[in-house]
N, CA and C atoms as a LAMMPS dump frame, in Angstrom:
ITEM: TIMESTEP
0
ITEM: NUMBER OF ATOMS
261
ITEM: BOX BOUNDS ff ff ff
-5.0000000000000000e+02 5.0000000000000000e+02
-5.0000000000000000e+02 5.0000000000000000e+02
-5.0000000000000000e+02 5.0000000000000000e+02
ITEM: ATOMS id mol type element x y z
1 1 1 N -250.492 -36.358 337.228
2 1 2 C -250.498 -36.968 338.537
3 1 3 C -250.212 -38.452 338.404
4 2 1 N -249.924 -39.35 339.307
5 2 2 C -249.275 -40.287 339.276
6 2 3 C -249.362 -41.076 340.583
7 3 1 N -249.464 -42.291 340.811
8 3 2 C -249.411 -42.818 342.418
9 3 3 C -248.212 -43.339 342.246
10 4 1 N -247.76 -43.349 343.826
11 4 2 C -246.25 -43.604 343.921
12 4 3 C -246.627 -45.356 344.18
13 5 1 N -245.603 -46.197 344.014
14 5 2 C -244.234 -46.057 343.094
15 5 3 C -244.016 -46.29 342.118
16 6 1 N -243.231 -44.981 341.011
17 6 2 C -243.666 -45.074 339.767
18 6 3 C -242.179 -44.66 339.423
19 7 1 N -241.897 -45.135 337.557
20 7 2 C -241.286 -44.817 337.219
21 7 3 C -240.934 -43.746 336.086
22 8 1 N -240.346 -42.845 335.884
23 8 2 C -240.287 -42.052 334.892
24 8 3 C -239.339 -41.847 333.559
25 9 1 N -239.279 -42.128 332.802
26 9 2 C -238.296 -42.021 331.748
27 9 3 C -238.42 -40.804 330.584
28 10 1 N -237.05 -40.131 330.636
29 10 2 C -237.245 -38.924 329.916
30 10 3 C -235.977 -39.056 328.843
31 11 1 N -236.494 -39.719 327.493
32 11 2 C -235.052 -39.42 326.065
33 11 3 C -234.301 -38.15 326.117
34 12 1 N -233.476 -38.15 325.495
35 12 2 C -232.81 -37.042 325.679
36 12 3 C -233.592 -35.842 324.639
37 13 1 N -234.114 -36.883 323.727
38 13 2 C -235.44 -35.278 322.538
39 13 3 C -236.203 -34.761 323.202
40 14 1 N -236.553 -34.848 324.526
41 14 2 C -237.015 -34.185 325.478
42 14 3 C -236.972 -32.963 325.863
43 15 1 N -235.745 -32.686 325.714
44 15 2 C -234.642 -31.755 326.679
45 15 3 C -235.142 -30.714 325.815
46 16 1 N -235.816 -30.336 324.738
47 16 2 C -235.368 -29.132 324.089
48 16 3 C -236.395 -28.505 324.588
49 17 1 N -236.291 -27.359 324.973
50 17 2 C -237.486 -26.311 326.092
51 17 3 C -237.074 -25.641 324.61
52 18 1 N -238.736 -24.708 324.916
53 18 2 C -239.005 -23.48 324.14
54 18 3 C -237.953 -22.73 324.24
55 19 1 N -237.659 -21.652 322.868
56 19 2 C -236.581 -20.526 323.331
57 19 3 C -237.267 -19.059 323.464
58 20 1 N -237.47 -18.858 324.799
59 20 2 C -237.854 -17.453 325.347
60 20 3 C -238.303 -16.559 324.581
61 21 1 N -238.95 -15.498 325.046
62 21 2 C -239.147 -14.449 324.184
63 21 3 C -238.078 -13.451 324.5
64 22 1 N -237.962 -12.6 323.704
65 22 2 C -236.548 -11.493 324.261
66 22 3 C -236.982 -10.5 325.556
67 23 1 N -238.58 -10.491 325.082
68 23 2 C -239.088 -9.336 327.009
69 23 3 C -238.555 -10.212 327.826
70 24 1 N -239.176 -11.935 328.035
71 24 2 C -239.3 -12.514 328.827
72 24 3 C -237.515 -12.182 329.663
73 25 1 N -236.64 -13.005 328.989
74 25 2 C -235.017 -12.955 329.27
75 25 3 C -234.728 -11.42 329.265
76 26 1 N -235.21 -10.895 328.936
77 26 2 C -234.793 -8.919 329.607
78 26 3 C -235.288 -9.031 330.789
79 27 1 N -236.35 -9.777 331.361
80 27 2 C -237.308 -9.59 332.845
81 27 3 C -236.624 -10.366 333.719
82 28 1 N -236.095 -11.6 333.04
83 28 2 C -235.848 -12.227 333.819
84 28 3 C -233.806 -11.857 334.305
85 29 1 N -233.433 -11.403 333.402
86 29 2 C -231.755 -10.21 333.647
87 29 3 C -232.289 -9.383 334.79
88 30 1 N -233.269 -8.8 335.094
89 30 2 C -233.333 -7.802 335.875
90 30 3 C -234.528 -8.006 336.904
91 31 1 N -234.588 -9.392 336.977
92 31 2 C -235.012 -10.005 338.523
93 31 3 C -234.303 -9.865 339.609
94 32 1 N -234.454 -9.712 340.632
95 32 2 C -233.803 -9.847 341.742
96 32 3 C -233.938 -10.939 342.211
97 33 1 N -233.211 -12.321 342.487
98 33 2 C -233.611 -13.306 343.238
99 33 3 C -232.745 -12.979 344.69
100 34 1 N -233.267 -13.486 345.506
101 34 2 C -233.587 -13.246 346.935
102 34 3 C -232.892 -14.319 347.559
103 35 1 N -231.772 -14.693 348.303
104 35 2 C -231.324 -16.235 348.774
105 35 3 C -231.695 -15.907 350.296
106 36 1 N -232.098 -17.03 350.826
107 36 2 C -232.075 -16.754 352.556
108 36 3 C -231.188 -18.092 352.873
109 37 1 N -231.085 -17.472 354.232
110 37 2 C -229.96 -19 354.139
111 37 3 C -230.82 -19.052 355.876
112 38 1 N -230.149 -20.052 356.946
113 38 2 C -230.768 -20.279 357.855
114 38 3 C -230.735 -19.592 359.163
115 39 1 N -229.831 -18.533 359.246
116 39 2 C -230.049 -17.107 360.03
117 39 3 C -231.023 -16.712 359.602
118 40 1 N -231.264 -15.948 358.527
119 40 2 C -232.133 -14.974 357.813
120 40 3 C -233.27 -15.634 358.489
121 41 1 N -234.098 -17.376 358.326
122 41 2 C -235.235 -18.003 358.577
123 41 3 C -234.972 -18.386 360.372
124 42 1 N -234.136 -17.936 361.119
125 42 2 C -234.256 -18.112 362.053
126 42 3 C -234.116 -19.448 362.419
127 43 1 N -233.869 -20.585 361.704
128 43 2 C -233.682 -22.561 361.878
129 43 3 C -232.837 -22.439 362.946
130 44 1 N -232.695 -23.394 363.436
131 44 2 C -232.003 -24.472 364.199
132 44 3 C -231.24 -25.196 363.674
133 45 1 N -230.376 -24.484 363.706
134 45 2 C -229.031 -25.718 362.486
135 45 3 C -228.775 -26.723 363.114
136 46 1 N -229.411 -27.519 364.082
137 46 2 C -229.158 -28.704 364.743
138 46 3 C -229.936 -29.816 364.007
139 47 1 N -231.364 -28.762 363.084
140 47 2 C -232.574 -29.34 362.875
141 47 3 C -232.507 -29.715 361.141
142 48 1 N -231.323 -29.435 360.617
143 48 2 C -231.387 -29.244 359.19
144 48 3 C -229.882 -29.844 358.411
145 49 1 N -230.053 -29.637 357.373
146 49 2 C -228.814 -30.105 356.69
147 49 3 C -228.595 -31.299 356.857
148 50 1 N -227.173 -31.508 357.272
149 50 2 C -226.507 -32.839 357.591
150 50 3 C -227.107 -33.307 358.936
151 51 1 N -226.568 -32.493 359.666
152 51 2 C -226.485 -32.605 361.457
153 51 3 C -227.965 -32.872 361.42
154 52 1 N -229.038 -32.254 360.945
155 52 2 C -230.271 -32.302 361.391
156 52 3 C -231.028 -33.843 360.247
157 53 1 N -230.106 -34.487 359.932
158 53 2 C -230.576 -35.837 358.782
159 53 3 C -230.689 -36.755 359.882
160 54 1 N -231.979 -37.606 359.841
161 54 2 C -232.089 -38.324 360.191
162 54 3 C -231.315 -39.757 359.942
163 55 1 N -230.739 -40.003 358.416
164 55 2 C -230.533 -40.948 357.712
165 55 3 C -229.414 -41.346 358.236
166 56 1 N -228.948 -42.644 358.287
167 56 2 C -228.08 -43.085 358.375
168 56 3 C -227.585 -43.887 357.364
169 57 1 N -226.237 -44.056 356.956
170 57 2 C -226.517 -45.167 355.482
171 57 3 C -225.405 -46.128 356.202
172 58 1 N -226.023 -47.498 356.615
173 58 2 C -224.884 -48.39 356.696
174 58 3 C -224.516 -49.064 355.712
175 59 1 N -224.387 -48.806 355.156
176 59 2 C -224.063 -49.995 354.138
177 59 3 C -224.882 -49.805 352.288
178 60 1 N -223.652 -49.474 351.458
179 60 2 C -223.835 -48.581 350.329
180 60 3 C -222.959 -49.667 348.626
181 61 1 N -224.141 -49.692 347.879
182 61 2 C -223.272 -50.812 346.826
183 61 3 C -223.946 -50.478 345.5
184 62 1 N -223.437 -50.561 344.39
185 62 2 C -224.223 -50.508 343.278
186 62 3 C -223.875 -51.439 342.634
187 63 1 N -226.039 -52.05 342.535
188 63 2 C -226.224 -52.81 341.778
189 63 3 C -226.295 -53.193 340.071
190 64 1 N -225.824 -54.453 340.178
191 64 2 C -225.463 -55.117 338.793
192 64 3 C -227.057 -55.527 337.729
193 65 1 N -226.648 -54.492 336.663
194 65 2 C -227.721 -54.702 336.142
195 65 3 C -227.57 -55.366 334.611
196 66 1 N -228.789 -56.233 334.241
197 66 2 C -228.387 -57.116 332.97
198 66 3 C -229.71 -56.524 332.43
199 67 1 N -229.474 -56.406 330.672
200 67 2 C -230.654 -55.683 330.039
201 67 3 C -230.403 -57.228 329.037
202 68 1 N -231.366 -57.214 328.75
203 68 2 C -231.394 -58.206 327.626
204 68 3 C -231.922 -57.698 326.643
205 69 1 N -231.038 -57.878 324.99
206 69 2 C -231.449 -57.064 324.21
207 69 3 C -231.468 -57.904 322.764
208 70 1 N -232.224 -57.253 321.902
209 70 2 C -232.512 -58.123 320.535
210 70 3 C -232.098 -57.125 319.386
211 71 1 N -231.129 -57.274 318.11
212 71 2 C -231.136 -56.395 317.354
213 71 3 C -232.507 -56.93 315.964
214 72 1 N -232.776 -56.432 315.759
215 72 2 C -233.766 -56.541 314.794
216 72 3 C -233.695 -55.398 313.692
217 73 1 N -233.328 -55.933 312.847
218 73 2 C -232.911 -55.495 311.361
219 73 3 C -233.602 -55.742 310.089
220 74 1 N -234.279 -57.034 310.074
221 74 2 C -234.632 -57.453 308.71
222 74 3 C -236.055 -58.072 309.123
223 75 1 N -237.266 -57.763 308.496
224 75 2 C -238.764 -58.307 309.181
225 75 3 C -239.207 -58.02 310.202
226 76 1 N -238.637 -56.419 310.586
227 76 2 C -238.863 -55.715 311.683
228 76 3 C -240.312 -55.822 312.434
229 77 1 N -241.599 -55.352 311.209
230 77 2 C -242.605 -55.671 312.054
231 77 3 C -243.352 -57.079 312.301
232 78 1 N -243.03 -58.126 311.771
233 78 2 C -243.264 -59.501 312.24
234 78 3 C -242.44 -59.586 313.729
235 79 1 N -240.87 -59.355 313.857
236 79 2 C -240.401 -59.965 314.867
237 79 3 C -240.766 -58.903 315.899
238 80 1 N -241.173 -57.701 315.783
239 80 2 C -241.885 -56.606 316.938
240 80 3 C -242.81 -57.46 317.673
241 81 1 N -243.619 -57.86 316.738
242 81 2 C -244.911 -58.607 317.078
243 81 3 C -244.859 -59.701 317.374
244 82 1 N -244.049 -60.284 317.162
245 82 2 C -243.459 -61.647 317.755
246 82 3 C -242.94 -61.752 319.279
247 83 1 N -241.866 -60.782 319.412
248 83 2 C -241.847 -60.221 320.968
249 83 3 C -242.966 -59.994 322.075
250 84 1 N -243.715 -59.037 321.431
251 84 2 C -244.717 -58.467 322.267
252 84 3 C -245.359 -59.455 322.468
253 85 1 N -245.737 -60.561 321.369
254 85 2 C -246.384 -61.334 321.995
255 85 3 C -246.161 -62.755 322.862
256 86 1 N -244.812 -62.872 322.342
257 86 2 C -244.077 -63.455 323.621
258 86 3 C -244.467 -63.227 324.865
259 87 1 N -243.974 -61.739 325.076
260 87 2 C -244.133 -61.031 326.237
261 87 3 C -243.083 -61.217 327.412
């Protein structure tokens, strides 16, 4: 759990999910998934999607971002600690 506003960062060594069991991926081949679309739920397509978005976007730009960065190669954990304690 988390209070908003927060940020999340995920490396890419992350990414590696467990690999299944062979029942599991046999159960899951012979699922039925079910799509409804907005007949089926009876909506108001006036009320949803696009048409039903409240949002308006006037005005759309992407921002310029500067990282400032240090290579550190030689006396690695002095200048770590030197940083951090910069701060």
């Amino acid at each position: 759990e988390v209070t908003a506003p927060c940020l999340l960062e995920v490396n890419k060594e992350c990414e590696k999910s467990p690999i299944p069991k062979i029942e599991d991926y046999v159960r899951a081949q012979n699922t039925l998934v079910e799509i409804y679309n907005a007949d089926d739920l009876d909506l108001d397509k006036t009320q949803i999607g696009i048409t039903g978005s409240p949002t308006m976007v006037y005005k759309a730009f992407r921002p310029e971002f500067q990282k400032d960065s240090k290579e550190i190669s030689e006396n690695c954990s002095k200048q770590v600690l030197d940083l951090i304690l910069k701060g």
